[in-house]
Biopython code that builds the backbone (N, CA, C, O; Angstrom):
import numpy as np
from Bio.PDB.StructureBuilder import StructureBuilder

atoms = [
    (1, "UNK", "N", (-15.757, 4.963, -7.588)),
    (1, "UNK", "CA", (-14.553, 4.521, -8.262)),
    (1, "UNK", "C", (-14.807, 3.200, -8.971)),
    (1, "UNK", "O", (-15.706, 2.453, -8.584)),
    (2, "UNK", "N", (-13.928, 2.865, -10.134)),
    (2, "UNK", "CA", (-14.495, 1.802, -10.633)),
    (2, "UNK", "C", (-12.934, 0.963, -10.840)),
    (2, "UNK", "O", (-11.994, 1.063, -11.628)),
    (3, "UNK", "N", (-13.271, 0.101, -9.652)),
    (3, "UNK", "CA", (-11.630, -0.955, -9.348)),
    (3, "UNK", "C", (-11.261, -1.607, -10.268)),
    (3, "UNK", "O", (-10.134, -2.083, -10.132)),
    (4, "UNK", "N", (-12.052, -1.940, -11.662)),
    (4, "UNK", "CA", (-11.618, -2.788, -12.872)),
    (4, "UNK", "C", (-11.864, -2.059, -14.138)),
    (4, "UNK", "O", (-12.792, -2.293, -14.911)),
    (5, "UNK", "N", (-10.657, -0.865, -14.325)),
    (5, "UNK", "CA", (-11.276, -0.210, -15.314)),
    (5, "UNK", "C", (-10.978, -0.722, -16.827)),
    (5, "UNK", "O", (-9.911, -1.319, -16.965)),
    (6, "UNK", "N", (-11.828, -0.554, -18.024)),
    (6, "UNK", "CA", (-11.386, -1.775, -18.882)),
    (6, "UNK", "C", (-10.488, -0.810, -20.408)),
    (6, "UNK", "O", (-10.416, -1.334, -21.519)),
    (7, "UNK", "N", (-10.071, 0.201, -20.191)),
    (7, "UNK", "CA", (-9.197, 1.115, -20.875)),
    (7, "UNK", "C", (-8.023, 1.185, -20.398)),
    (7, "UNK", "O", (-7.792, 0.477, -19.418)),
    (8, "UNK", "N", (-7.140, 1.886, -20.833)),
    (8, "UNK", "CA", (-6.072, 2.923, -20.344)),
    (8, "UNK", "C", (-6.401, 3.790, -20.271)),
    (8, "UNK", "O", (-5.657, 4.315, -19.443)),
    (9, "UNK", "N", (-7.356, 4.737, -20.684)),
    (9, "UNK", "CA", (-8.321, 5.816, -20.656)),
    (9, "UNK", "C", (-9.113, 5.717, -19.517)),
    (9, "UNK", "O", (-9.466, 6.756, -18.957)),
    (10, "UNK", "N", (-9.329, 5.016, -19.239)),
    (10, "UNK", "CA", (-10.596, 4.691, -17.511)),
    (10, "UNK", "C", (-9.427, 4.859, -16.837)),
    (10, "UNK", "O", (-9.382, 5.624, -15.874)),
    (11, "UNK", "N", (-8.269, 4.118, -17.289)),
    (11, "UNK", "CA", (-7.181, 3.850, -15.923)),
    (11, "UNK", "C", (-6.721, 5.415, -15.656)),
    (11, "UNK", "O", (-6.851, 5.961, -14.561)),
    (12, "UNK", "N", (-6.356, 5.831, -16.420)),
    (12, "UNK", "CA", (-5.717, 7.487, -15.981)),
    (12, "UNK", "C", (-6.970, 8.475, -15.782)),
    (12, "UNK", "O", (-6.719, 9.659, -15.554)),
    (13, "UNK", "N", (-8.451, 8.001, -15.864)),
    (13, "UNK", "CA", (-9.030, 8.792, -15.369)),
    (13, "UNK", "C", (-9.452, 8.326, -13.736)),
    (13, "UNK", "O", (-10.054, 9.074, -12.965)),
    (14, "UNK", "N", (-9.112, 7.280, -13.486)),
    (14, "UNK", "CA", (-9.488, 6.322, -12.205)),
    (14, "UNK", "C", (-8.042, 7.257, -11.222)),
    (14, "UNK", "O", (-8.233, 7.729, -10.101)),
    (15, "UNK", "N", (-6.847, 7.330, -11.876)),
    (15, "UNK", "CA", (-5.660, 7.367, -11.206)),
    (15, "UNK", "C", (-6.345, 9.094, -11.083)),
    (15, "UNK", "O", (-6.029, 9.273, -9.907)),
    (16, "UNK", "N", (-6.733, 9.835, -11.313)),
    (16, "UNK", "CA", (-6.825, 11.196, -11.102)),
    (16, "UNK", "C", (-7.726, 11.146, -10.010)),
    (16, "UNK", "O", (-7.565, 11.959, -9.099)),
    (17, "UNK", "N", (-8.717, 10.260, -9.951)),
    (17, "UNK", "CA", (-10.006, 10.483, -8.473)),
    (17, "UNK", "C", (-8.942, 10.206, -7.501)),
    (17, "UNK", "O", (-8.632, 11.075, -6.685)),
    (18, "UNK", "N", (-8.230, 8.815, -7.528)),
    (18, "UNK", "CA", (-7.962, 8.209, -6.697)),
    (18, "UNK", "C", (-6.620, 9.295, -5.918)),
    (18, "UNK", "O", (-6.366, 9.398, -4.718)),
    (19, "UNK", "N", (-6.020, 9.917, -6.961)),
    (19, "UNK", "CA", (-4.805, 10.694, -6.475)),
    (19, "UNK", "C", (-5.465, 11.574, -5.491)),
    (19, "UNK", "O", (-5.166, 11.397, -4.310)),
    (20, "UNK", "N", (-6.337, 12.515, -5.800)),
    (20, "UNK", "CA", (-7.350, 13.644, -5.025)),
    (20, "UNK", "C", (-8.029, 12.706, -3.861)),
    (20, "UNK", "O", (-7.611, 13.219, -2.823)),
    (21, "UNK", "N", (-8.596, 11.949, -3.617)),
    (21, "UNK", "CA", (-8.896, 10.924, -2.573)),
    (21, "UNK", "C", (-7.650, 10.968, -1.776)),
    (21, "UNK", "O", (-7.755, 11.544, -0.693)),
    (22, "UNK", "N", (-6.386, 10.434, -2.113)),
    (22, "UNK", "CA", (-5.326, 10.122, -1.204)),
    (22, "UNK", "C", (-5.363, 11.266, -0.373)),
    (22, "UNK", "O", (-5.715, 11.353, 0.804)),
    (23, "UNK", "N", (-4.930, 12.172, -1.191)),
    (23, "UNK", "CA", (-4.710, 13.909, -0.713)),
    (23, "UNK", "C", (-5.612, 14.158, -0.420)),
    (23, "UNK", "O", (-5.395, 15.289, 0.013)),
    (24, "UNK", "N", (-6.641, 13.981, -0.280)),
    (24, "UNK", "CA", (-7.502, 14.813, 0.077)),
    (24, "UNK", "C", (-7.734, 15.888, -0.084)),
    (24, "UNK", "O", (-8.128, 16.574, 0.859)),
    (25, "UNK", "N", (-7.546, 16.479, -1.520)),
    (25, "UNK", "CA", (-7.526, 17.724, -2.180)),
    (25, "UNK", "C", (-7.959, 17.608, -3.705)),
    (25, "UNK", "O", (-7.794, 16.604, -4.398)),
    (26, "UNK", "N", (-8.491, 18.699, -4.077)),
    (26, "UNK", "CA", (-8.982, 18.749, -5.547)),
    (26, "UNK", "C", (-7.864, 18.926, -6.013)),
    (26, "UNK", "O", (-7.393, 20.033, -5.752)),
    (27, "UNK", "N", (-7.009, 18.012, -6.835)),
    (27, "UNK", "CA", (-5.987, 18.171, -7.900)),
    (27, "UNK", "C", (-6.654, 18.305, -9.829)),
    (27, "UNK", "O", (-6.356, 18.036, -10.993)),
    (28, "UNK", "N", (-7.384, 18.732, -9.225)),
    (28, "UNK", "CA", (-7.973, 19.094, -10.849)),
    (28, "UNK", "C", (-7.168, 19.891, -11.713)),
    (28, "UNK", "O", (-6.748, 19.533, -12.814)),
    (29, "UNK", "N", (-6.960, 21.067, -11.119)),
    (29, "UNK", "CA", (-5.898, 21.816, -12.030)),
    (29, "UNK", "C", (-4.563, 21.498, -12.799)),
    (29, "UNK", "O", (-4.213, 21.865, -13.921)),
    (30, "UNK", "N", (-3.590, 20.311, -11.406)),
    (30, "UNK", "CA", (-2.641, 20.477, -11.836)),
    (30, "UNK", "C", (-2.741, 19.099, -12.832)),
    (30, "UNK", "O", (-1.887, 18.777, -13.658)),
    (31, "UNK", "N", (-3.840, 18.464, -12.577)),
    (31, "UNK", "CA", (-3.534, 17.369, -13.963)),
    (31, "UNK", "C", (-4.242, 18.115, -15.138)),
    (31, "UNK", "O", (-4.080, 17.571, -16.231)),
    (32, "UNK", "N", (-4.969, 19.212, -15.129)),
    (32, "UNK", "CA", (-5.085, 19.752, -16.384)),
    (32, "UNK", "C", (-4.030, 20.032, -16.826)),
    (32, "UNK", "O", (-3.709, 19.602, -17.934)),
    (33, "UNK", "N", (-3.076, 20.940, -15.992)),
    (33, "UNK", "CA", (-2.115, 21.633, -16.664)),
    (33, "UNK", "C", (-0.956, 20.443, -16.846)),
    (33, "UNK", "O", (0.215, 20.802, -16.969)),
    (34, "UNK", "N", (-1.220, 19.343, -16.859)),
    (34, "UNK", "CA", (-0.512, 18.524, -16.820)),
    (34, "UNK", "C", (-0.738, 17.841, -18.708)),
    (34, "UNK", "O", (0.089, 17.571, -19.579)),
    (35, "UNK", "N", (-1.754, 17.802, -18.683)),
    (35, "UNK", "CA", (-2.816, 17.316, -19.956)),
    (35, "UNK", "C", (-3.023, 15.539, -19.477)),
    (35, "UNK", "O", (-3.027, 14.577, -20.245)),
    (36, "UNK", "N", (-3.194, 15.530, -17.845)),
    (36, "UNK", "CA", (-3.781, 14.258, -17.973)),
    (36, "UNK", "C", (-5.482, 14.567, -18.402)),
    (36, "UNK", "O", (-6.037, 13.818, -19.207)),
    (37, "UNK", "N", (-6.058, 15.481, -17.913)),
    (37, "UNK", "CA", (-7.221, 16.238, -17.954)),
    (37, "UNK", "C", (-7.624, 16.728, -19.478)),
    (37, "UNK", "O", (-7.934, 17.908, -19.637)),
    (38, "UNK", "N", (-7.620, 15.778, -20.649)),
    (38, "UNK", "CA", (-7.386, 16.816, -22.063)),
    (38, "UNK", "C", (-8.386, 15.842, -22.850)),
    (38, "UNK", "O", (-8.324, 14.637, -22.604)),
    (39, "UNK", "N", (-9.281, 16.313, -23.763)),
    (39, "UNK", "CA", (-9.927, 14.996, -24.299)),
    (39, "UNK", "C", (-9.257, 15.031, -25.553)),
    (39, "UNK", "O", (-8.842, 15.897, -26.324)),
    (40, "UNK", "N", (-9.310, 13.394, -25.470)),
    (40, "UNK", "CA", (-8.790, 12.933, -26.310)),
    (40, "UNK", "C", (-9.355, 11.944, -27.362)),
    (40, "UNK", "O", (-10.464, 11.509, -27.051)),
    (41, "UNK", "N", (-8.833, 11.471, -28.576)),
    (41, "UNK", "CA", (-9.400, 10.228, -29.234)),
    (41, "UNK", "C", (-8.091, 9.648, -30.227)),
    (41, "UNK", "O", (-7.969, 10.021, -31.393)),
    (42, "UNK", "N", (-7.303, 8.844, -29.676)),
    (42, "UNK", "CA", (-6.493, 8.703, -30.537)),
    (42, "UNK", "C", (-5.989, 7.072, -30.210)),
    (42, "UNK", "O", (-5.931, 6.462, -29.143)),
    (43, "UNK", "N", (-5.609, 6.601, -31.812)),
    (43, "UNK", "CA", (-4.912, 5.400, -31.553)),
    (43, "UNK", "C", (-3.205, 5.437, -31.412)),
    (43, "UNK", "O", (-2.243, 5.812, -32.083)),
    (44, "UNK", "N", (-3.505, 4.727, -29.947)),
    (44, "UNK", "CA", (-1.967, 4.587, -29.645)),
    (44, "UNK", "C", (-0.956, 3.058, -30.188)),
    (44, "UNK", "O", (-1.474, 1.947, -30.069)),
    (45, "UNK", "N", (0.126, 3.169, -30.622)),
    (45, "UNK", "CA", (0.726, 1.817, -30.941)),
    (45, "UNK", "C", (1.631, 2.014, -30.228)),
    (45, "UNK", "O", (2.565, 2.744, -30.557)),
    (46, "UNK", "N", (1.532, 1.189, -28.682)),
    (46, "UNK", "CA", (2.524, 1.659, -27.858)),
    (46, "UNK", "C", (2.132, 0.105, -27.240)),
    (46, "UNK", "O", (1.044, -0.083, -26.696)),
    (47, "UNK", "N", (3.158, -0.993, -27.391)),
    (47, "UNK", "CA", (3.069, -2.628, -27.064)),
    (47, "UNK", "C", (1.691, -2.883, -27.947)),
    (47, "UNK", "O", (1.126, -3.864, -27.462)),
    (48, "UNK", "N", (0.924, -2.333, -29.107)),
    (48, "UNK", "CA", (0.395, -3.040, -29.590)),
    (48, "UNK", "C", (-0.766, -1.739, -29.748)),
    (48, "UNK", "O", (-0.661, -0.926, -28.830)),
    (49, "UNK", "N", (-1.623, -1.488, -30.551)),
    (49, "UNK", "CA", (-2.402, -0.953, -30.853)),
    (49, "UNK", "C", (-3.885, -0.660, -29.570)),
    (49, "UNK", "O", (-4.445, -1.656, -29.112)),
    (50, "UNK", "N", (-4.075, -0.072, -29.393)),
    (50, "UNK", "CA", (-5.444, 0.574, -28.261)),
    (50, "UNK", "C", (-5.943, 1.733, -29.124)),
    (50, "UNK", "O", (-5.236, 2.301, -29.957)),
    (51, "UNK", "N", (-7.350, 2.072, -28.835)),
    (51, "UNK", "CA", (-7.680, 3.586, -29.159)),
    (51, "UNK", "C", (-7.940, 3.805, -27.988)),
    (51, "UNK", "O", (-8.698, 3.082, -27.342)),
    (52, "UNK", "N", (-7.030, 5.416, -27.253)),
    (52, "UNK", "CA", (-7.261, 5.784, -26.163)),
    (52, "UNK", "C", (-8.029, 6.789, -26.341)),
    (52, "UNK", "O", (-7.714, 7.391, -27.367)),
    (53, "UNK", "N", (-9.430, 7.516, -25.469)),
    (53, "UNK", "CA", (-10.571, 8.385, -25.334)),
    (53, "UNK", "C", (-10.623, 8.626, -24.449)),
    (53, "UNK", "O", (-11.060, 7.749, -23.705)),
    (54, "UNK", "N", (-10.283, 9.802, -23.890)),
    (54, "UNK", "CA", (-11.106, 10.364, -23.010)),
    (54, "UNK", "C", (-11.952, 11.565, -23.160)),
    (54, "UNK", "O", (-11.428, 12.592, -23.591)),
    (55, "UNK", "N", (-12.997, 11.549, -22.901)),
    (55, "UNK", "CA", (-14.239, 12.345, -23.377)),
    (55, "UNK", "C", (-14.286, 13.548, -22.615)),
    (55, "UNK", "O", (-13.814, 13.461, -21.481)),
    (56, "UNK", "N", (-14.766, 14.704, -22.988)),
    (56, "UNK", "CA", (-15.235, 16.279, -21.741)),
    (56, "UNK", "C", (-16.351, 15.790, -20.517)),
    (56, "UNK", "O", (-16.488, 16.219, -19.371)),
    (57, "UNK", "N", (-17.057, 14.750, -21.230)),
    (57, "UNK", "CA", (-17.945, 14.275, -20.397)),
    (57, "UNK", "C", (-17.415, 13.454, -18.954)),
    (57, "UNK", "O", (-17.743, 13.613, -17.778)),
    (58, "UNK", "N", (-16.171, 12.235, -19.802)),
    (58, "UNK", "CA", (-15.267, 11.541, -18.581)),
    (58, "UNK", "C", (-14.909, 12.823, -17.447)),
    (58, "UNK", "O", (-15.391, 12.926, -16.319)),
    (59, "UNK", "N", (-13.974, 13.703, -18.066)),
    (59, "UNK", "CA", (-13.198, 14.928, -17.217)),
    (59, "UNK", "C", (-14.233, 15.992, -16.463)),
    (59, "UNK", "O", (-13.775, 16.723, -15.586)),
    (60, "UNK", "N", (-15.430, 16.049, -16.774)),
    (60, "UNK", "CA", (-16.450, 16.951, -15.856)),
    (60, "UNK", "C", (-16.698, 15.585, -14.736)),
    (60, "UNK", "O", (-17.444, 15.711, -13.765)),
]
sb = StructureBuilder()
sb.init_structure("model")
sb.init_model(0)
sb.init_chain("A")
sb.init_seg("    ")
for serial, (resi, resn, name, xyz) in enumerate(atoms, 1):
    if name == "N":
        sb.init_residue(resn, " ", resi, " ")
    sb.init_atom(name, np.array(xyz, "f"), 0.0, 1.0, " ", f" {name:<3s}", serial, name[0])
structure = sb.get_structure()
């Protein structure tokens, strides 16, 4: 796990290990079907401009 992640993109991929850790269960599916699980590349202007990424590579 990486405790200082330096995205919003690290952060919601950090919050998906960490959720499955709590539980102690593979929640893989339901954050796919959720589309936390979706790659992405886009700039968000949401409090100020970020480009959020998450890669197929992050989600495997």
């Amino acid at each position: 796990m990486n405790p200082n992640p330096a995205t919003s993109a690290e952060c919601q991929i950090e919050f998906v290990k960490i959720c499955c850790d709590v539980a102690q269960l593979n929640l893989t599916s339901f954050f796919e079907d959720s589309g936390f699980l979706t790659p992405i590349d886009l700039e968000i202007d949401d409090y100020g401009k970020e480009q959020f990424t998450i890669t197929q590579s992050q989600i495997d």
